[in-house]
N, C-alpha and C positions, 0 to 999 in steps of 0.2 A: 439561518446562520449566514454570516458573511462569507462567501466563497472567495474573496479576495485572499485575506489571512485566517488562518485556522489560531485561535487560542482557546483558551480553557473559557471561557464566556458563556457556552452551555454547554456546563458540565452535568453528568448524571452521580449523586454521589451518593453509592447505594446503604454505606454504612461509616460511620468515624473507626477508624481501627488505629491503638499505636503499632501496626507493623509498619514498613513502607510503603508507598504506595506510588504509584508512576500514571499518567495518561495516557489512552489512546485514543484515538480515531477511528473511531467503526464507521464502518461502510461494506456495501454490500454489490457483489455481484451476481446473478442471476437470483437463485434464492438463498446463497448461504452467505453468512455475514462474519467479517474480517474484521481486522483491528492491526494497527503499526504504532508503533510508539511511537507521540507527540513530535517527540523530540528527531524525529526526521523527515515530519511534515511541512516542509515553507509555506504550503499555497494551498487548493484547492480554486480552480478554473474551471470555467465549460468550454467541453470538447472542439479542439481547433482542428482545421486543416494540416495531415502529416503527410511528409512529403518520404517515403518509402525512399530507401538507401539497398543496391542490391548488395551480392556477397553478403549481410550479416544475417545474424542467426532467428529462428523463424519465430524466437519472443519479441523481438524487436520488429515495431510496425513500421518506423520509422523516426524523421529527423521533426522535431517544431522550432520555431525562433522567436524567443519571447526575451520582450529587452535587449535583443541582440544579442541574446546565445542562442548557440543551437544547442536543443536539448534532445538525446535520444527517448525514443515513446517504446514502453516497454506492454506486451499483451498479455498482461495477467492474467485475462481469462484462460489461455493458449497455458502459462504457466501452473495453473492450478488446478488443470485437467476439466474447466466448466466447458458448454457448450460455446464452442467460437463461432464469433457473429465480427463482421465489422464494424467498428466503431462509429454510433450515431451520435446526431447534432446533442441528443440529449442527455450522453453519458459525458462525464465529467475528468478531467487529469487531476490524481494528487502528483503536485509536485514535491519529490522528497530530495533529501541531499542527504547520502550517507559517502563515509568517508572522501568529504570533499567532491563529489561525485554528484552531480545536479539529475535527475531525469525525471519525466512523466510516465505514471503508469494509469492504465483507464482503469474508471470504474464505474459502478450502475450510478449510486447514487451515497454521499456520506450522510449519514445515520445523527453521528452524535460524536461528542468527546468526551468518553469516561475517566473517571477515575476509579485506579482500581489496588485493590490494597495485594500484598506478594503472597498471600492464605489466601486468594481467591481462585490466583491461578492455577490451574494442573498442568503437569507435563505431561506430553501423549503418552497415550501406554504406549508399553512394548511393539506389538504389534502393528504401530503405525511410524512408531519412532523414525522409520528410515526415511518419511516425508520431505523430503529435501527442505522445502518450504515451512513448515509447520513448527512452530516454537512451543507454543502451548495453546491450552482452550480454555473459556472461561464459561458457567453456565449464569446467563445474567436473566433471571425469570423465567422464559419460555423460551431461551435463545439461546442457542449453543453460539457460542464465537469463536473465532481458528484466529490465533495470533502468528502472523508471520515473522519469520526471518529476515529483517529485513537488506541483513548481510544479502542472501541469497537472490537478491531480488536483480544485483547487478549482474547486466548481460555475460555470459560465459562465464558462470560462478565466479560473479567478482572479478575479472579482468580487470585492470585498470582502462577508463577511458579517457580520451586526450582529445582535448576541444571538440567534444558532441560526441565521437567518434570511436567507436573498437579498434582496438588495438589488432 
């Protein structure tokens, strides 16, 4: 897969359904595997030098400068309760933009771009609902997949950030 830009190029397309159907980005950190809609994907990069900003909150690793932004690096491992390691040469940033809002979060390794039809997905049960992070899961063969929030993903639930930076 081209790590430059992520598009639908290798898609996985498990079934033709006329319901809806949307893309994501699976990827995986430690051993359980995620997914964010396509559509707030820009990029997929390997892992650069971040240069840690003190005062912010302890999701956030730090600043990178790609193109001449600075973009805040967000620790999703740290966010999704896996074992926190510091970020190696061989883990990788998706870069997403959600509401205008550019940033990198690490990850092990991206997987794939599926497509996937709105009968595939479940919402959590009850019991887990209150996952801040968690949107839905899908079972794709032998693999459970946890579809994130990807609202939630910005530092301090969505804060607005202003050039690289928390507000």
């Amino acid at each position: 897969m081209d790590l430059a830009t992520l598009s639908p190029q290798k898609v996985t397309k498990p079934f033709q359904s006329e319901s809806q159907s949307r893309y994501y980005v699976v990827f995986r950190i430690h051993k359980q595997h995620y997914a964010l809609l396509l559509e707030y994907v820009v990029r997929a990069i390997r892992m650069v030098a971040v240069t840690p900003i003190p005062d912010t909150p302890n999701s956030v690793l730090g600043i990178i400068n790609m193109a001449g932004q600075m973009l805040p690096v967000i620790n999703l491992r740290q966010l999704l309760g896996q074992t926190n390691k510091p970020p190696e040469l061989e883990d990788l940033l998706l870069i997403i933009q959600i509401q205008g809002q550019t940033m990198g979060v690490v990850v092990d390794e991206v997987l794939n771009i599926l497509e996937l039809a709105s009968t595939q997905i479940q919402s959590p049960p009850a019991s887990v609902s209150q996952s801040r992070l968690l949107a839905a899961a899908v079972q794709q063969d032998e693999m459970l997949i946890l579809i994130l929030d990807a609202f939630r993903l910005l530092p301090d639930n969505g804060r607005k950030i202003i050039d690289g930076f928390p507000q």
